[in-house]
C-alpha positions in Angstrom: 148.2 4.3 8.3 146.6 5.4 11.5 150.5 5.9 13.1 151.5 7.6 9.9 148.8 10.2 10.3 149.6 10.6 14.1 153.2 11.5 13.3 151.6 14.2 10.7 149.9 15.7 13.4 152.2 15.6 16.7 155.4 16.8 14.3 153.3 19.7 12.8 152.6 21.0 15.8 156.1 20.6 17.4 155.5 17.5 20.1 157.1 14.9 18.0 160.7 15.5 16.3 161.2 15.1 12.2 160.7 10.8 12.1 161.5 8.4 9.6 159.5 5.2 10.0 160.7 2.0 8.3 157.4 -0.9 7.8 156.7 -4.0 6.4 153.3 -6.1 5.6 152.1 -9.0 7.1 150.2 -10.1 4.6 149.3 -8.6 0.5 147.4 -5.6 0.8 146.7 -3.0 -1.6 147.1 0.9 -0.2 144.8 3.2 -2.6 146.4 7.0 -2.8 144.4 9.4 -1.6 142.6 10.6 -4.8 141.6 7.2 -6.2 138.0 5.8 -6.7 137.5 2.4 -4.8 135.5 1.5 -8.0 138.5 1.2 -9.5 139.7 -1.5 -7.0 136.4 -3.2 -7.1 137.6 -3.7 -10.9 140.8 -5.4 -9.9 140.9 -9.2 -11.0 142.5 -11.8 -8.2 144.7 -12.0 -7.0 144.7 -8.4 -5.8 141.4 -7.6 -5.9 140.5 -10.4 -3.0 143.5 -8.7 -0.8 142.7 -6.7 1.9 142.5 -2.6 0.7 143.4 0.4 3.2 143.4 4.2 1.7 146.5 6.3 2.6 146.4 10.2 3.2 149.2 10.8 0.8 147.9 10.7 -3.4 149.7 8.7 -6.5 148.5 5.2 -7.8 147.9 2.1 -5.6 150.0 0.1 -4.8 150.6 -4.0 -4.0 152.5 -3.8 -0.7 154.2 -7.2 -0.4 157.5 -7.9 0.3 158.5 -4.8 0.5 160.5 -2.3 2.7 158.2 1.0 3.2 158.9 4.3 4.3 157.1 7.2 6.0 159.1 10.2 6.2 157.4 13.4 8.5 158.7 16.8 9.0 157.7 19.8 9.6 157.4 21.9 6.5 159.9 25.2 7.8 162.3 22.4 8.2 165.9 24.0 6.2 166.2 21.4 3.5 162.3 21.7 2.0 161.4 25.0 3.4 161.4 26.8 0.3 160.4 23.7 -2.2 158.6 20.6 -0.6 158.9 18.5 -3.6 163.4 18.2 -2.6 162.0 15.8 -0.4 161.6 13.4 -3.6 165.0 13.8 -4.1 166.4 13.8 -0.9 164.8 9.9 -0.2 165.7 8.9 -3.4 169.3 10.2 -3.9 169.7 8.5 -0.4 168.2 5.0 -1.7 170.7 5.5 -4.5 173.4 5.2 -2.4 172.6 2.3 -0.1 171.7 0.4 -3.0 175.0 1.4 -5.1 176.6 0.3 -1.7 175.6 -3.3 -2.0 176.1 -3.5 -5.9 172.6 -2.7 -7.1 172.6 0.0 -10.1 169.6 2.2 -10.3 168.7 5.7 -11.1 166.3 8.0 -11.3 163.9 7.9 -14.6 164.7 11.6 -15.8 161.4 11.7 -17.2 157.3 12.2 -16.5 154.2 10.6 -17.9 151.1 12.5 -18.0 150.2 10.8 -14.5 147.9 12.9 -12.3 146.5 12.4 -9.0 143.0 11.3 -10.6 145.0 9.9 -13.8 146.9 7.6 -14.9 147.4 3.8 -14.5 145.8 2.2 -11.0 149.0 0.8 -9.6 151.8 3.2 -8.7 154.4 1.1 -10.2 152.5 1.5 -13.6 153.4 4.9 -13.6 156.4 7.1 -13.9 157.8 10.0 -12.5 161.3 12.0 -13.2 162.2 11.2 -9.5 161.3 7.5 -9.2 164.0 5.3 -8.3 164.6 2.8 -11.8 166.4 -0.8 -12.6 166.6 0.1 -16.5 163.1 0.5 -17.3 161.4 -1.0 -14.2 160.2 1.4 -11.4 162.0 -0.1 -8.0 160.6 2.9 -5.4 157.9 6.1 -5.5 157.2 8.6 -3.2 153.7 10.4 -2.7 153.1 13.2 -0.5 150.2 14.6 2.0 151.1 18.3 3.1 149.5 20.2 5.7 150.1 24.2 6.7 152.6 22.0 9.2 153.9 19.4 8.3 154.7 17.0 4.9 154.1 13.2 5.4 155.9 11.1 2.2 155.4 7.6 1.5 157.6 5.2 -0.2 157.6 1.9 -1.3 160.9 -0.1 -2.0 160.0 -3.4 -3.6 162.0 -6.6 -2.1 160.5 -9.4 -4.2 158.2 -9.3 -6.3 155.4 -12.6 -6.4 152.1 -10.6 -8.4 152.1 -10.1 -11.9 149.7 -7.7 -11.4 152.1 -4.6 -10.2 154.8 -4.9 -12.6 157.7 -3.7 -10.7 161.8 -4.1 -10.7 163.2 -5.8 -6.9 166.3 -5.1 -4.9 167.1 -8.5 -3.4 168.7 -6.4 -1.1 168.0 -7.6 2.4 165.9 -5.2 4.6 168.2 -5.5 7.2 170.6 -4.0 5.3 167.9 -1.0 4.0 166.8 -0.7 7.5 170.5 -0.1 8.9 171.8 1.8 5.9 168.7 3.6 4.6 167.9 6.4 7.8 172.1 7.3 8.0 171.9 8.4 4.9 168.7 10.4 4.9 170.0 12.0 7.6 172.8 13.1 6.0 171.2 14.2 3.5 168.8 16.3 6.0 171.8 17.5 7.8 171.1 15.9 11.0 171.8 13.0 13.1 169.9 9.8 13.3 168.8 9.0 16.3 166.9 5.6 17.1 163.4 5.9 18.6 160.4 4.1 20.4 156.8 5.4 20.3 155.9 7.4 23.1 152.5 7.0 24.4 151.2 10.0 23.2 151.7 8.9 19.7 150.2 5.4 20.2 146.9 7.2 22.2 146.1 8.9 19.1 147.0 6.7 16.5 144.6 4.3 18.5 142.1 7.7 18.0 142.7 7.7 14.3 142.8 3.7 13.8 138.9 3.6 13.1 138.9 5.9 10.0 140.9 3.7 8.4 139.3 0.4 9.6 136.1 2.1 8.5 134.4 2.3 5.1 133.4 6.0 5.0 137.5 6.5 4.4 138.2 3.8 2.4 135.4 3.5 0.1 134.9 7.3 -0.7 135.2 8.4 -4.1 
């Protein structure tokens, strides 16, 4: 969360170029979106409420990360392809994970329609909820998206479920190796951004303040706020 937030910063202000970054989780965790009451966690029954719990900076439901491929997607917000509607950016990672996943024989779509979901309404988990935009196997929500944006910058989340071993987050799965999401997923975001991907390493700059940031979200004051 702490290198998420770093790239929101250093890209907003022009010293680190538009990134993708591709995650997983080394163990069950629950991220809370930014709006949610950690009451509401504290309510969870186990397994997931006994899982470590870390709040992100962008809003939407909680959500189970497990075996899972996730996303972080930063540009800056005069970037062409979202300068004049932020919210393309849904579409754009979607539409993309629509065509890896028709690539290796997996049909999904998109939902086509909204629930009454708010940032401080709605089911707790993520996958509970629906949006027009979410990425769908039939009726089961595969990937979401949730945004944080600044006068510079956007950050989006996304979640792309692997496997799925909780009941708790109801959820649809891929099988698709992340291998094959990790290779396929940035060319075609990229295209869809009208750029070329390019494959990067931190730079220290980065790291130093992600290291600056990494206490917030260690820290109870962020995570526990309501």
């Amino acid at each position: 969360m702490a290198r998420d937030e770093a790239l929101l910063h250093r890209v907003g202000d022009g010293s680190s170029p538009p990134t993708l970054r591709l995650y997983e989780w080394s163990e069950p965790t629950i991220s809370l979106g930014y709006f949610q009451k950690y009451a509401d966690f504290e309510q969870l029954a186990p397994p997931a409420g006994d899982m470590p719990v870390v709040r992100r900076q962008t809003g939407g439901g909680a959500i189970l990360h497990d075996r899972e491929l996730t996303y972080a997607l930063v540009l800056p917000v005069a970037f062409d392809p979202i300068r004049d509607k932020p919210t393309h950016l849904y579409e754009i990672a979607h539409d993309a994970l629509l065509e890896v996943l028709a690539a290796n024989t997996v049909t999904a779509s998109l939902n086509g329609v909204s629930d009454d979901s708010g940032p401080t309404r709605g089911p707790f988990f993520c996958f509970a909820r629906r949006h027009a935009l979410d990425v769908v196997i039939r009726d089961e929500k595969l990937a979401g998206s949730a945004q944080r944006r600044t006068r510079n910058a956007i950050l989006q989340h996304g979640s792309i479920v692997i496997e799925r071993r909780f009941d708790q987050q109801p959820a649809a799965v891929t099988n698709t190796p992340i291998p094959v999401l990790r290779e396929m997923l940035p060319i075609e975001v990229a295209k869809r951004l009208g750029c070329e991907p390019q494959l990067g390493e931190w730079i220290t700059e980065e790291l130093e303040l992600a290291a600056d940031i990494q206490n917030k979200y260690a820290g109870d004051e962020w995570t526990r706020r309501t």
